[in-house]
N, C-alpha and C positions, 0 to 999 in steps of 0.2 A: 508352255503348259497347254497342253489339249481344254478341248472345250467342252467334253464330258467331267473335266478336273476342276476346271475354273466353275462352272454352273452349282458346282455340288460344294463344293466351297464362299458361293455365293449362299446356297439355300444355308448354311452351316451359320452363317455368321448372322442372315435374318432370322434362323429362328432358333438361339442360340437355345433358349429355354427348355429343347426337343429336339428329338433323334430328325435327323433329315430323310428324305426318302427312302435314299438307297441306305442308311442304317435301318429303316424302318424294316425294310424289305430281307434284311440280314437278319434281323430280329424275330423275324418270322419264319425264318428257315429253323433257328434253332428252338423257336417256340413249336413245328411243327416236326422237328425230329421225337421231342420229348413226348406229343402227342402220340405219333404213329408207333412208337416202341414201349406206349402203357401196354401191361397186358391182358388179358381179355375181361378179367375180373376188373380190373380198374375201369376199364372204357364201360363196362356195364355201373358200374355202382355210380361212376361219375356221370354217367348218357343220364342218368335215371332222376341224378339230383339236378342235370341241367332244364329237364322236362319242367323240373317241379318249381325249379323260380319262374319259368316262364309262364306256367298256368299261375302262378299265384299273382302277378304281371299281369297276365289276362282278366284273372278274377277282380282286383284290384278294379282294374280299369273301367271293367264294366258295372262294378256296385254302387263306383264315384259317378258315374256320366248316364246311368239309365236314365233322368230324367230330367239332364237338364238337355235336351234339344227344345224344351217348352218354352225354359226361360233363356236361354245364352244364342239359339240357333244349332242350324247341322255343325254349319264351321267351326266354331269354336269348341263345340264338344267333341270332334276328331283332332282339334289339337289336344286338348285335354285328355282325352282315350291314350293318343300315343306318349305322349308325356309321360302316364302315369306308369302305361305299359313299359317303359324304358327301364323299368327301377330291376323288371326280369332279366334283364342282359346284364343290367350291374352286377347281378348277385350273380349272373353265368362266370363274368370276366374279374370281377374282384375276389369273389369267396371261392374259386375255380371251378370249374365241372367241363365238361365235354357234351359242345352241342354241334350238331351234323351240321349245320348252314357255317356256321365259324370254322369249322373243319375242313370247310372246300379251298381254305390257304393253303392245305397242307400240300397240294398242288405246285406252290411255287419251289418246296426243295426238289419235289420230282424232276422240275424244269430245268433245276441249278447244279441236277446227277448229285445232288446231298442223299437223294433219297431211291426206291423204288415203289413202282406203283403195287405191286404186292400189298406192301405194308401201309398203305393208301388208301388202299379200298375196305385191307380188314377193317380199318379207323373208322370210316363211311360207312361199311356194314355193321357193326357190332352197336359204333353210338346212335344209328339210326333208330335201330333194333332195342336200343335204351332208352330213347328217346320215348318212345311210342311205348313202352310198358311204365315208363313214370306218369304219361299221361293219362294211361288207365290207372294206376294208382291215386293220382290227383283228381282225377274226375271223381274217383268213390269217396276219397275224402268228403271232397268239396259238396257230391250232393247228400253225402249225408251230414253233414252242420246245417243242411235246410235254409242258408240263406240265400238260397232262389227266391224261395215265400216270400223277401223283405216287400212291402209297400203293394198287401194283395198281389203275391206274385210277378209283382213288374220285372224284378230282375232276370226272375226264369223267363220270361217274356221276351226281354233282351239279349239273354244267351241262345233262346231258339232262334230270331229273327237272324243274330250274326251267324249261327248254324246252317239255317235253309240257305241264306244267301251265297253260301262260299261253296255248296253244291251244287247251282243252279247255276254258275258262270259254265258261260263255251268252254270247250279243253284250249282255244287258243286264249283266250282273256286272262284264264288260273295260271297258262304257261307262262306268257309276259308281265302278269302281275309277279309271280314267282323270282322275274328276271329281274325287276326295279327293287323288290325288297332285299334278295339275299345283296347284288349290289352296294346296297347302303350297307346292311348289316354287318357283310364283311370291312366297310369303309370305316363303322365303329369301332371295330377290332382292332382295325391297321391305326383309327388316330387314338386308341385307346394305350395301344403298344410307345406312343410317339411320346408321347408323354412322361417325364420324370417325378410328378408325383400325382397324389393322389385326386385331386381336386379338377387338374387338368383332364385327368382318366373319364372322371362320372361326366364333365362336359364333354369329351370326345365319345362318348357314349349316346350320351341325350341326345344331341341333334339327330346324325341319321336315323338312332331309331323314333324316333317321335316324324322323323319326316316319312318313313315307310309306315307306319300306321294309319299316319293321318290319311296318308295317302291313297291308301285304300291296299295296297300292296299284299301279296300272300307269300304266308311263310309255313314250312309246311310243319314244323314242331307245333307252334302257334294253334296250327287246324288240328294238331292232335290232343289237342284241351277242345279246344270249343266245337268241334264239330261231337266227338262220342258224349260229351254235357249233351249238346243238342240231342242226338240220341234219348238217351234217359228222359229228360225232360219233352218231348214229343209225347210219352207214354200219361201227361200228366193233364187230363181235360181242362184243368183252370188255368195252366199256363197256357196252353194252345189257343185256351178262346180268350186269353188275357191279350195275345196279343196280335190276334185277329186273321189265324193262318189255319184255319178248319177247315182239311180239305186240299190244300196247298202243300202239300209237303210229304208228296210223292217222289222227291226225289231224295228226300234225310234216310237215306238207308246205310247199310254198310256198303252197297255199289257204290253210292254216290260218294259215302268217305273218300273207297282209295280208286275209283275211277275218273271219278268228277274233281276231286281237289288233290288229292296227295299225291296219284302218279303226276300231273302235269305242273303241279307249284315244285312238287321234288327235282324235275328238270331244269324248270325254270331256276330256284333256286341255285344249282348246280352254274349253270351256265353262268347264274349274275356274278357268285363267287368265286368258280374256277377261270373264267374266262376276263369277264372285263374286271376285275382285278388281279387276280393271280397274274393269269396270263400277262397281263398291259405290264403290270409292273415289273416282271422279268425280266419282258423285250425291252422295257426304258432304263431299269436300271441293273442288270445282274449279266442280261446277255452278252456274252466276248461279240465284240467287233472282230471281223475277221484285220489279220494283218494287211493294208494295203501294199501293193507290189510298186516299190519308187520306181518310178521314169527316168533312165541313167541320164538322158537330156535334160528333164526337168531339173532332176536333182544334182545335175553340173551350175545349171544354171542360177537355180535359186541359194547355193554353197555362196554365189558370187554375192547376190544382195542379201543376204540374211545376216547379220551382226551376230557373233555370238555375247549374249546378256553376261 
């Protein structure tokens, strides 16, 4: 038995509970054919609902934690932020929708000639494109229920501060932050899929994302909630001076949306999902080995000591 056979056979039997790699990565090919062959109304209605659990993910998280860095510390309130935010990727991957960072799998049937990049990119452009008009629909929700106001405006406070801050990174800091999140993100999905029920799902979901949060990590749906919030809320003199940026926040523009965060977190992102996972896991588990060419001396010789089993 070769040792591509015996290894995958070994992961089979420890983790018998769940798909092995290489099922994982098969699993993904035809989870990403079904993707790339929704049509364009679907990828829009579904881009739109994935937006909308992630801002509500986002909202969550920041309504639980504005204030407790007073009493818990910074550290434990970014575990708690991603934590909380993690319940938005559930509702992406359990209740289904089409989100652009999760879609950059769809990469490994291209690799595996399951698929074409045609039909790859409409998926990329269209839930992008969905992506981004759920978040303005969410944003107008959200500021209009007025619970920015909660606790003398703290919370609006807290949505400008994570706003300014995600336009004010270098283009390279947003690009490699972009790289470390979609990474995880996609890692969610991959151990989300591995999983035979449901219980396994929500924790193969929770850790990576709660660890790209915490982390500080950018995701570029994510910045399409909390950055145009920021927005809106800039215009509002008692959260501005609520949280002590009057003055500073020349760069919360629409420049700084899609120049400052979204073109280089959308890269980033790209690369974390297309590459070091897509990609890796191809070349480890889908890619043909080419046929090796026998050595007729070798292969005289070893006929001699090889027993046949």
């Amino acid at each position: 038995m070769n040792s591509k056979k015996e290894t995958t056979q070994h992961i089979k039997y420890i983790l018998a509970g769940f798909l092995s790699p290489d099922e994982i990565a098969r699993a993904i090919i035809v989870l990403g054919k079904a993707k790339a062959n929704l049509s364009t109304s679907r990828m829009l209605l579904l881009g739109i609902l994935a937006e909308a659990f992630i801002g509500f993910g986002s909202e969550l998280a920041t309504i639980i934690t504005y204030d407790m860095p007073k009493y818990l510390g910074e550290g434990f309130t970014k575990f708690m932020f991603g934590s909380v935010f993690s319940v938005g990727m559930m509702l992406v991957i359990l209740a289904g929708a089409e989100l652009f960072t999760g879609n950059n799998l769809i990469l490994l049937k291209v690799l595996s000639h399951e698929g074409d990049l045609g039909k790859m990119f409409k998926s990329w452009f269209w839930v992008y494109v969905a992506n981004f008009l759920g978040s303005l629909l969410l944003v107008w929700i959200m500021f209009g229920t007025g619970l920015w106001k909660t606790d003398n405006f703290a919370v609006g406070a807290k949505v400008l501060a994570i706003a300014n801050a995600k336009v004010n990174f270098s283009w390279w800091e947003a690009f490699a932050r972009g790289i470390g999140c979609n990474w995880l993100v996609c890692l969610a999905l991959w151990i989300a899929v591995a999983s035979r029920n449901i219980i396994g799902k929500i924790f193969g979901i929770y850790f990576p994302i709660m660890a790209f949060v915490a982390s500080g990590f950018e995701h570029c749906v994510a910045n399409m909630y909390f950055i145009p919030m920021g927005l809106l809320l800039k215009g509002n003199a008692a959260v501005v001076a609520a949280v002590g940026l009057t003055g500073k926040l020349s760069n919360l523009t629409l420049q700084g949306l899609f120049v400052n965060n979204l073109i280089p977190v959308t890269l980033g992102n790209i690369i974390g999902g297309s590459f070091c996972v897509a990609t890796v896991y191809w070349l480890t588990y889908l890619k043909k080995e080419p046929k090796r060419k026998m050595d007729p001396i070798t292969s005289r010789s070893n006929s001699a000591t090889i027993k046949p089993h």
